[in-house]
C-alpha positions in Angstrom: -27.7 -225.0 -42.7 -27.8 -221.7 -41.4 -27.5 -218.3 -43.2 -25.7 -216.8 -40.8 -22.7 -219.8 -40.6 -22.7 -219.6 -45.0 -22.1 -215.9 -45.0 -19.7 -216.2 -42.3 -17.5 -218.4 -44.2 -17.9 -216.5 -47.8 -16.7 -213.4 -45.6 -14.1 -214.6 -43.7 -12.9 -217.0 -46.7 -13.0 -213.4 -49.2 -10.7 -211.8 -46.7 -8.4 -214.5 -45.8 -7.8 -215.2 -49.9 -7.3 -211.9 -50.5 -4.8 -211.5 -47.5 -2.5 -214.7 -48.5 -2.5 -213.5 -52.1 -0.9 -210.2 -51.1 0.9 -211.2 -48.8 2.7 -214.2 -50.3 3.1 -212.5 -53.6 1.6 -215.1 -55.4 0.3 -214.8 -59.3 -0.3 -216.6 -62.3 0.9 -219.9 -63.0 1.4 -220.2 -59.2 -0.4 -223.1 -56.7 -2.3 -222.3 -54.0 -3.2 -225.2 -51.6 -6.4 -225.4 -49.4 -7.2 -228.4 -47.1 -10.5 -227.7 -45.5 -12.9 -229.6 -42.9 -16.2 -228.4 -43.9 -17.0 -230.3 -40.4 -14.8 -227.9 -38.7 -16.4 -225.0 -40.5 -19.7 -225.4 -39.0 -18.7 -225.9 -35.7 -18.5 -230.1 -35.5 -15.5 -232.1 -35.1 -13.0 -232.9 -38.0 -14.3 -235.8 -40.1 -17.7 -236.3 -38.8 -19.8 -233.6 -40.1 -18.9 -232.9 -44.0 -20.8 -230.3 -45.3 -21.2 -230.1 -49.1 -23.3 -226.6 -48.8 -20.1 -225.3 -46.5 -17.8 -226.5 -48.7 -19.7 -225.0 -51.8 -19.5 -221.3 -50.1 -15.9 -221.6 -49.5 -15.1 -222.6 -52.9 -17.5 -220.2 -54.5 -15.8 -217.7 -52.7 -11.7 -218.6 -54.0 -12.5 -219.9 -57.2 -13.8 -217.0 -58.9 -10.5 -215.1 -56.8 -8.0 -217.6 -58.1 -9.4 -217.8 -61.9 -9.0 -214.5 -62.1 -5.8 -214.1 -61.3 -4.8 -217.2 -62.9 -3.6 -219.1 -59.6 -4.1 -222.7 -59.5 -6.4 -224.2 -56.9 -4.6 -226.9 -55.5 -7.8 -228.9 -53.2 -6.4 -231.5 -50.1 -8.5 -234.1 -49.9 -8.7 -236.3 -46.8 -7.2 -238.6 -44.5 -9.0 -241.2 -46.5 -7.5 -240.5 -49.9 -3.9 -240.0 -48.5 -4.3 -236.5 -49.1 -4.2 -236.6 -52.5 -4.6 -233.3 -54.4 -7.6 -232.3 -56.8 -6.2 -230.1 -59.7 -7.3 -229.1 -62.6 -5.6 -231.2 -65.5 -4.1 -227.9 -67.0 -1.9 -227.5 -63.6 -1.0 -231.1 -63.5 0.3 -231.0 -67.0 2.2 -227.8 -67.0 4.0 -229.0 -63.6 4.3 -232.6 -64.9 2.6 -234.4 -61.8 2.0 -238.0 -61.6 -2.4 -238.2 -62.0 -3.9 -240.9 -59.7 -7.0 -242.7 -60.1 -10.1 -241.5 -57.6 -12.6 -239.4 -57.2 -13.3 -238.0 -53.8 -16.7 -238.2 -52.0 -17.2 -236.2 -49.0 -16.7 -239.2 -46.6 -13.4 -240.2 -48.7 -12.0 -236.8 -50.0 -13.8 -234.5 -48.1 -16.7 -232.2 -48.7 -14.4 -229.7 -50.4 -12.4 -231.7 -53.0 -15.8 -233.2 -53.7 -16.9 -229.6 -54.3 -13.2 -228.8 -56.5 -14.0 -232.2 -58.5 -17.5 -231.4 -59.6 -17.1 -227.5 -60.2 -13.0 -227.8 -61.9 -13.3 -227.5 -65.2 -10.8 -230.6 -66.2 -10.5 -232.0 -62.9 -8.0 -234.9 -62.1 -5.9 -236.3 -58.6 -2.5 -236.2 -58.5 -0.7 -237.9 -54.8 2.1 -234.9 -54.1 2.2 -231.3 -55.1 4.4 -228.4 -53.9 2.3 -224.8 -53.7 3.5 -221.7 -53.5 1.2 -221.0 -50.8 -1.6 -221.9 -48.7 -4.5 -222.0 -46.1 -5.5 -225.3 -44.1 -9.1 -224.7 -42.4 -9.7 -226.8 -39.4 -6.5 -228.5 -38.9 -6.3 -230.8 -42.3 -2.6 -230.6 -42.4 -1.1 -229.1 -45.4 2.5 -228.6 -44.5 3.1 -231.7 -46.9 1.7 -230.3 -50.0 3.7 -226.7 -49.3 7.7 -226.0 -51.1 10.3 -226.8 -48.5 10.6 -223.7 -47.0 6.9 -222.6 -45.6 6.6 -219.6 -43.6 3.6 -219.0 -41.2 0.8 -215.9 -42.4 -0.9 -214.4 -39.9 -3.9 -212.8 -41.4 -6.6 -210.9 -40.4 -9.2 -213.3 -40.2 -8.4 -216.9 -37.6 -11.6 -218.5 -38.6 -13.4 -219.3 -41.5 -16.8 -220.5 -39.8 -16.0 -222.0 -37.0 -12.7 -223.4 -38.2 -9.4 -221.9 -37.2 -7.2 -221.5 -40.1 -3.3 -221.3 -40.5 -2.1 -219.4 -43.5 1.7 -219.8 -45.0 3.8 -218.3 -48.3 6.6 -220.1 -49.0 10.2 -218.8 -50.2 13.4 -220.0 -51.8 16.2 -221.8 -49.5 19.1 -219.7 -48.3 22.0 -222.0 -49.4 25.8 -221.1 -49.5 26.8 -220.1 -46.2 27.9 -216.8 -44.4 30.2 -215.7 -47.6 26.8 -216.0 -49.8 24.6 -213.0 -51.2 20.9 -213.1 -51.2 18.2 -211.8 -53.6 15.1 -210.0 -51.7 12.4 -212.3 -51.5 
């Protein structure tokens, strides 16, 4: 793999976490999704070209971000999995998710929830989660793993690679009508 594609995707990937953090407010005890074709991330076609050493300088690159703030890294795996999620067990206990038995592979799972499973601490699979916020490299699909009410990022950065990414925060549902007050969200 090339140099140049790796630190393209740790420099892209340290802005575009960055970005979503401040912009979506997120913080500890908080879930951040990421659904990533490490394919589409050096430039192939979604699916065809998993990439373990593109997956591992993506998640080298939020990990250490995440941790640190004490986010939870929610991990999408593939089409092949049903998109189940890769957590660590400490996230699926405190928000009570339902674990499922599997362990992803880069041609079931995906290069990057390969790369979550082996480098999570306590790492488990878990079918449905709802995140605060996320980032969905190459087109994986994440809308299903966001809180109801997701709200399109736009962030500095429209790649990571050679994968377009999409960015969204999520925020509480207006409910009650025209006579109802709102908190600032």
């Amino acid at each position: 793999m090339e140099n140049s594609i790796l630190s393209s995707i740790r420099e892209n990937a340290a802005t575009a976490i960055n970005e979503i953090i401040e912009i979506s407010g997120i913080g500890k005890g908080n879930i951040l999704v990421i659904g990533c074709s490490s394919s589409e991330m050096i430039g192939g076609k979604i699916g065809k070209n998993s990439s373990l050493d593109a997956a591992k300088a993506l998640f080298e690159t939020v990990y250490p971000v995440l941790c640190e703030k004490g986010i939870y890294l929610a991990v999408q795996c593939c089409e092949h999995l049903n998109r189940a999620i890769i957590v660590e067990e400490e996230c699926a206990d405190k928000y009570g998710l339902e674990k499922v038995c599997v362990v992803p592979h880069p041609h079931a799972g995906g290069a990057f929830a390969t790369t979550a499973y082996y480098n999570f601490k306590n790492p488990c699979a878990v079918e449905f989660i709802k995140a605060d916020a996320g980032i969905d490299v190459g087109g994986t699909l994440i809308g299903m793993h966001l809180k109801h009410v997701a709200v399109p990022v736009r962030l500095s950065v429209n790649k990571i690679g050679e994968a377009n990414i999409l960015a969204a925060k999520t925020r509480l549902k207006f409910i009650g009508g025209e006579r109802a007050t709102y908190v600032k969200q």
